[in-house]
C-alpha positions in Angstrom: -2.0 15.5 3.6 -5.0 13.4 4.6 -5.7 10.6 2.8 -9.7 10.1 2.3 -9.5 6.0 2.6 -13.3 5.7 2.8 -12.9 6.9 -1.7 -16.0 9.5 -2.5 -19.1 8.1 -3.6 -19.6 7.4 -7.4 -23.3 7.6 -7.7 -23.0 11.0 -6.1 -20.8 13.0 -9.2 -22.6 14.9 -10.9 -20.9 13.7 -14.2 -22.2 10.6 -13.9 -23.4 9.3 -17.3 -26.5 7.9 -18.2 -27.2 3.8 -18.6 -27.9 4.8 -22.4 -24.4 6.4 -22.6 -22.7 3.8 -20.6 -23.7 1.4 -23.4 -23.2 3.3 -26.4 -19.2 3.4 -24.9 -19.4 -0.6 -24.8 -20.6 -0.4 -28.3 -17.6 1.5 -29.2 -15.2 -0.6 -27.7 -16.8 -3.7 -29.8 -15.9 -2.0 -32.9 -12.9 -0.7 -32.0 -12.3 -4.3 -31.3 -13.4 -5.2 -34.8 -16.5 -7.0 -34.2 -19.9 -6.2 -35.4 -22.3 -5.1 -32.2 -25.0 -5.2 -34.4 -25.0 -9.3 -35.1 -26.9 -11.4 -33.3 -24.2 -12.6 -30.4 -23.6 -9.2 -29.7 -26.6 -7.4 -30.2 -27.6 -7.7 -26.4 -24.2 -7.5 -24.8 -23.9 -3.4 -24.4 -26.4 -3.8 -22.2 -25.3 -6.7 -19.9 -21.9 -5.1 -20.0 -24.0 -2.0 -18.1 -25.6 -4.1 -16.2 -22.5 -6.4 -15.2 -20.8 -3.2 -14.1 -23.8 -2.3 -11.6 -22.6 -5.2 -9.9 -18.6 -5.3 -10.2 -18.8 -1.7 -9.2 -21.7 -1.8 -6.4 -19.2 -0.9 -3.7 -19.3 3.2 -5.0 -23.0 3.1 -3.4 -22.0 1.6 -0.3 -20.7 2.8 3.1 -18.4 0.7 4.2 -18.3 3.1 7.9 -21.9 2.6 8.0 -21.4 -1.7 8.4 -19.2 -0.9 11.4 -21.3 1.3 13.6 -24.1 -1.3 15.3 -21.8 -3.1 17.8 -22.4 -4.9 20.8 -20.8 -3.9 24.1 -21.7 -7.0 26.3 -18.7 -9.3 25.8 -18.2 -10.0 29.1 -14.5 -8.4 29.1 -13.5 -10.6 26.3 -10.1 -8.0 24.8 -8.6 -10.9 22.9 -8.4 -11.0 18.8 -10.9 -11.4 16.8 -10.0 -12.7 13.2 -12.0 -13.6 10.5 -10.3 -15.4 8.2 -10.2 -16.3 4.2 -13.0 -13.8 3.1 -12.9 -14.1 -0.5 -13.5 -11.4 -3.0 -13.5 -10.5 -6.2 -12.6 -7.1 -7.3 -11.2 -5.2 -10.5 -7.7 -3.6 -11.4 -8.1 0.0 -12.1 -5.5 0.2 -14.7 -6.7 -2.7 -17.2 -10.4 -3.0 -15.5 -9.1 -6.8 -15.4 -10.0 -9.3 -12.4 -8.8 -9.5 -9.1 -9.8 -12.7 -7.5 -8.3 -13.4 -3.9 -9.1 -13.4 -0.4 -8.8 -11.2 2.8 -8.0 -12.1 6.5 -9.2 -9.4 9.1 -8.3 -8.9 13.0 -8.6 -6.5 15.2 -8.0 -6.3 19.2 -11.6 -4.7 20.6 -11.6 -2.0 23.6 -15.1 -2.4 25.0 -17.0 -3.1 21.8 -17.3 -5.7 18.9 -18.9 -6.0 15.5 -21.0 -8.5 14.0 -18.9 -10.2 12.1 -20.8 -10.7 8.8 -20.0 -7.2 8.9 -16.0 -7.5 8.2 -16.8 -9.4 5.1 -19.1 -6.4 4.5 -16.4 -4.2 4.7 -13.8 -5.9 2.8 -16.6 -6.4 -0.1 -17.7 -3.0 -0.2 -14.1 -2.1 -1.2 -13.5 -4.9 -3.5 -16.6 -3.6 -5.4 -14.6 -0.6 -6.7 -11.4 -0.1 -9.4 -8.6 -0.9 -6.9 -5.0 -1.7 -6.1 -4.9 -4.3 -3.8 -2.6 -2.1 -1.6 -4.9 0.7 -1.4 -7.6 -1.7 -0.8 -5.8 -3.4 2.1 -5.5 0.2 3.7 -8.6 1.3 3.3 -10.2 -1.8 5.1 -7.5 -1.5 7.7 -8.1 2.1 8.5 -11.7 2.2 7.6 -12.0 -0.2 11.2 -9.6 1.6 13.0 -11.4 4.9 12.6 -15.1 3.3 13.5 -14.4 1.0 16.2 -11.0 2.6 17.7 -9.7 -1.2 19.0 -6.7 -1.5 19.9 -4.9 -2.6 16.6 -6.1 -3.7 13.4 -4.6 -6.5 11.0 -5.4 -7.2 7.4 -3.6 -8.8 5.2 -4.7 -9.9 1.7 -3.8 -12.4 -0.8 -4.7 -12.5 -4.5 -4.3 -13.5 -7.9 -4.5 -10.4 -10.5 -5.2 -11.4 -14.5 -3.7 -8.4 -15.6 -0.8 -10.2 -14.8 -1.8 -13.7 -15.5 -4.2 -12.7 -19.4 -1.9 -10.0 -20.4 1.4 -8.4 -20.2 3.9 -11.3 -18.5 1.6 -14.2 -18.7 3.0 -15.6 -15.3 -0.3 -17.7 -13.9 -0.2 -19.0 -10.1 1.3 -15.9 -8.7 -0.4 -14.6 -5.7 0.3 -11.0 -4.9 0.1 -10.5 -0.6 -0.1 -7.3 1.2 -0.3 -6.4 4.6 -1.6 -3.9 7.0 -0.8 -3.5 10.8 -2.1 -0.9 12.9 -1.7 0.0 16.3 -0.8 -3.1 18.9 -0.7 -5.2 15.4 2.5 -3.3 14.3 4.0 -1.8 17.6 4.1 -5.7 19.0 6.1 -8.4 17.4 4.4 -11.1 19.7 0.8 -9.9 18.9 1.5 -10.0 15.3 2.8 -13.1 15.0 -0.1 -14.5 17.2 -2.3 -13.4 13.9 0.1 -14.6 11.4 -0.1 -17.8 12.8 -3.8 -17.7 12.6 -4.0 -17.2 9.1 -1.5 -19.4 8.0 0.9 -16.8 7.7 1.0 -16.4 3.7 4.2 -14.9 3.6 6.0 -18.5 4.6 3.8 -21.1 2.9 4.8 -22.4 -0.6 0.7 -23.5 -1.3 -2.5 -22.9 0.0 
């Protein structure tokens, strides 16, 4: 089975509904919350909630693969990493729509090419911008390189703080959730991923940030 990493693009489905619709649902929930939509605090907030989601979910309209495909091929033989550390992100848990705050650290080990690297942040925010897991997000920005620029290996691992975990449920704030991804010389070589560990700080073996 192949596993589309890239996610289908949501402004393309054809049962998309309308910005009208989309607000009437938010108007719902208020009730169903037992509050009055119509009162004055509320009367206007249907429609940010609309408008708030164009944002949070922004990343269904991008191409992440499209970010990756200007790259510059003068480097002058440089093949060593090339990390780029503490991006942060926000994103949103797809099972309680709650926030996911954290941050990602990308590297990669180029063939003949390399990628502006405002780019990588690109990457990892176009992602971020959809309902995620944070380890299917951590693929997807792993694999997502691997297939457009074909380097050698590719490294991402991400840390963050989810408040489905911290608002609701358990109620256990400061825990930081960290996942990895290692591709290619990143997982096949102790030496080379420890070299990016180090880099980052290695999350795994630090008590605080």
């Amino acid at each position: 089975m192949v596993t589309n990493y890239a996610n289908p693009c949501f402004a393309t489905s054809p049962n998309r509904p309308s910005r009208d619709d989309a607000e009437r649902a938010v108007e719902t929930l208020l009730r169903w919350a037992g509050d009055d939509p119509t009162r004055e605090g509320l009367r206007d907030t249907p429609a940010r909630v609309a408008k708030a989601f164009e944002d949070w979910f922004s990343g269904y309209d991008q191409d992440p693969e499209g970010y990756l495909t200007r790259t510059f091929e003068e480097v002058e033989g440089y093949d060593d990493m090339v990390i780029l550390r503490d991006i942060r992100f926000e994103s949103h848990c797809e099972h309680h729509l709650a926030p996911i705050i954290g941050r990602a650290h990308v590297g990669y080990l180029p063939t003949n090419r390399v990628v502006g690297i405002s780019k990588l942040a690109r990457v990892v925010e176009a992602f971020a911008r959809r309902l995620q897991v944070q380890e299917k997000m951590n693929a997807q920005i792993a694999h997502c390189i691997q297939k457009v620029l074909e380097p050698k290996g590719v490294a991402v691992v991400i840390e963050a703080a989810h408040q489905c975990m911290t608002t609701r449920g358990v109620h256990k704030a400061g825990v930081t959730m960290v996942t990895s991804s290692m591709l290619g010389a990143f997982r096949d070589n102790d030496v080379t991923r420890r070299e990016f560990l180090n880099i980052i700080g290695n999350p795994a073996s630090r008590e605080d940030r």
